[in-house]
C-alpha positions, 0 to 999 in steps of 0.5 A: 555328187552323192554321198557314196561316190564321194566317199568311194564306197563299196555300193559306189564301187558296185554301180561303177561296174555295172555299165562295164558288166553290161557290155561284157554280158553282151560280149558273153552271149557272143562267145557262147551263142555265136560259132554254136549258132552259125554252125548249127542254125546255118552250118557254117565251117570253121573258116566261116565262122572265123571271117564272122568272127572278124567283125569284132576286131575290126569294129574295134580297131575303129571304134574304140580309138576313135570314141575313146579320143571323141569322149576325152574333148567332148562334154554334152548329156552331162558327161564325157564318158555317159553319152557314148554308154546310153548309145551303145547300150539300147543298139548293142540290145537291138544287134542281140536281138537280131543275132537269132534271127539273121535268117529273117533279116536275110529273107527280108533284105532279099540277101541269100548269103547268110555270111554276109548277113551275119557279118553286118550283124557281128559287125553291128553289134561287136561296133555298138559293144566298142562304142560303150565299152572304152567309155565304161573302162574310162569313167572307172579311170575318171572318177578313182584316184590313182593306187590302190583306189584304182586297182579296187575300182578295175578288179571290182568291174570285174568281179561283178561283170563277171558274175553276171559272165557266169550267168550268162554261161548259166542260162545257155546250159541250164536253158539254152542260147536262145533264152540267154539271149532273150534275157541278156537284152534286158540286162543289157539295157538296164546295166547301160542306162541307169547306172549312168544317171547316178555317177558324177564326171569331173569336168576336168581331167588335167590333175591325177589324184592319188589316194591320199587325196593329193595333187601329182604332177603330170608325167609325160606318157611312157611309151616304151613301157606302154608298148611292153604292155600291149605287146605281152596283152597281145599275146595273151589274146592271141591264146585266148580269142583262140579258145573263145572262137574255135573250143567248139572243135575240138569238143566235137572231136574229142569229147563226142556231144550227143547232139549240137544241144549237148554242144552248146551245154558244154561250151556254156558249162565251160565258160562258166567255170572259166568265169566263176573263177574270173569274178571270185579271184579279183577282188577276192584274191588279186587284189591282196596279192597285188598289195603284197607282191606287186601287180606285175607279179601277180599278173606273171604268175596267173598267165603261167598258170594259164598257159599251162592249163592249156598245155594240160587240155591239149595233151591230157584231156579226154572227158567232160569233166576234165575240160571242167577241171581244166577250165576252172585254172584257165579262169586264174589267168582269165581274172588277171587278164581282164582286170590287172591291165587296165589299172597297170596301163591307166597309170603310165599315161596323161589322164586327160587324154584316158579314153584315147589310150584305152582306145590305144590299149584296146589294139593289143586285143583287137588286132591278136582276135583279127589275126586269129580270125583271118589267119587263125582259121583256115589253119584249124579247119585244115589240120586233122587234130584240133588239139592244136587249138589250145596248143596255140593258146597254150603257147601264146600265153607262155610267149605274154607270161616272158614277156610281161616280166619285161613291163616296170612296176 
């Protein structure tokens, strides 16, 4: 074991992220890049682009449970969580590459329904995604103490996947998709291979450390509490999967994009913002806070926050700048989302057995981005208003911020 790992230093804490920021960099050429290219480069409807969309949640109700209960009773290449990581990142690189170029993958094949084509593409890549990404959220879990050691671990993946968020959001609106793309499969095979030559994996699981270093006793799961959680991060998904898949409507209603460039800049320009504010407020912010006034209510009041910025686009929104605006508060519940839980959940439960209930965790995001999709979708397109889209992230974010007050400390 190295030095830094042993003393869990920041440079520690640093490349422990980076396997995690490269699967969520992948994930956020996704959300910028995919509805713009299916709708502009194939013109997709609405509808369509949500059964697209649906390959995500469905490769992750299979991929991050079985992988997660795979990893914890499996050691080979050195680790449980590593081999999993070297996997899914170079094919998660590759389904990056063919996302731009399903219509020559159609050509090729013979295949003259681009929906399905780009389906499989989805579904490749959102598998490879699911197949790293449970694997690189346990091994934060695996190699940190339980407390505040724990919590510093998850708000640090964040704050670094989300910079590297940021740039992506960058790219796309400085450039364009196809450059964010290009650039992120790089980044992508980077992020997800050398880190892991340099993290040491305990070969047992069986004894949670807190941070003093001591011994606990291992507790029996907590199912009621852990059913609490995925029920208030489920409605959180709900509102947000929302935005992510459908936000290109209601720009193209309401704020009047010269050009799909111009749309695509204004998606990208959006989740930057939205991003920027996810990776400063984590280690910067929710960290402290969570040392004084408890997880649970920092997570309360940053989803509150949240479910009124939405409320706030729907009904008051007419410009670029006061989407900007807007998304910049988004961002507080953002941070929250995909940090807090993950340190909040991994210690209700036997550590030994950390990959299945991040896999178990996982559902409480894939089913509300299933049910947005499949349901969700016909919806929208049907009804003249898009600002029903944040309506329903608004309202969904309120139901999670009730509902995550019912969750122990």
């Amino acid at each position: 074991m190295l030095g830094f790992q042993k003393k869990l230093t920041n440079g520690f804490y640093a490349l422990l992220s980076l396997p995690a920021t490269a699967m969520g960099f992948a994930l956020s050429i996704q959300i910028s890049a995919l509805s713009w290219i299916l709708q502009t480069q194939y013109n997709l409807n609405i509808h369509e682009i949500g059964l697209v969309w649906a390959a995500g949640p469905l490769a992750g109700i299979f991929g991050q449970v079985i992988i997660g209960l795979i990893s914890d009773k499996t050691w080979f290449f050195g680790g449980r969580r590593r081999p999993f990581v070297l996997i899914g990142g170079p094919l998660a690189a590759l389904m990056l590459l063919a996302l731009p170029n399903i219509h020559h993958i159609s050509n090729f094949f013979g295949i003259t329904n681009l929906v399905i084509v780009a389906t499989i593409v989805a579904l490749t890549l959102d598998l490879a995604i699911n197949i790293s990404f449970n694997p690189t959220r346990s091994i934060i879990a695996d190699v940190t103490p339980e407390g505040e050691s724990r919590t510093k671990g998850y708000t640090w993946m964040q704050t670094i996947s989300g910079f590297f968020g940021v740039l992506a959001y960058v790219v796309g609106a400085v450039f364009n998709n196809y450059t964010l793309i290009y650039a992120g499969i790089g980044v992508v095979l980077l992020f997800s291979i050398v880190p892991m030559f340099f993290i040491e994996e305990p070969r047992e699981l069986s004894t949670p450390q807190t941070d003093n270093g001591k011994p606990v006793q291992k507790q029996a799961v907590k199912w009621v509490e852990l059913n609490k959680i995925f029920l208030a991060h489920g409605f959180s998904w709900i509102g947000v999967q929302t935005m992510f898949v459908y936000i290109i409507a209601f720009i193209k209603q309401n704020l009047n994009p010269v050009d799909d460039n111009q749309t695509g800049q204004i998606i990208s320009i959006s989740f930057a913002i939205l991003n920027t504010v996810g990776f400063l407020l984590p280690a910067l912010v929710l960290e402290r806070s969570s040392k004084k006034f408890g997880r649970l209510n920092t997570h309360f009041a940053t989803i509150a926050i949240m479910a009124l910025s939405y409320f706030a686009i729907a009904f008051l929104v007419k410009s670029m700048v006061g989407l900007y605006i807007a998304m910049a508060f988004v961002g507080i519940g953002w941070a929250a989302i995909v940090s807090l839980p993950f340190a909040i959940m991994s210690e209700k439960v036997d550590k030994s057995r950390m990959g299945f209930f991040m896999g178990i965790f996982n559902l409480s995001v894939v089913l509300p981005q299933l049910f947005v999709s499949l349901v969700l979708g016909s919806f929208i397109q049907d009804l003249p208003d898009k600002n029903i889209i944040f309506i329903i992230s608004g309202v969904s974010l309120a139901l999670s911020a009730v509902f995550w007050r019912f969750v122990k400390e």
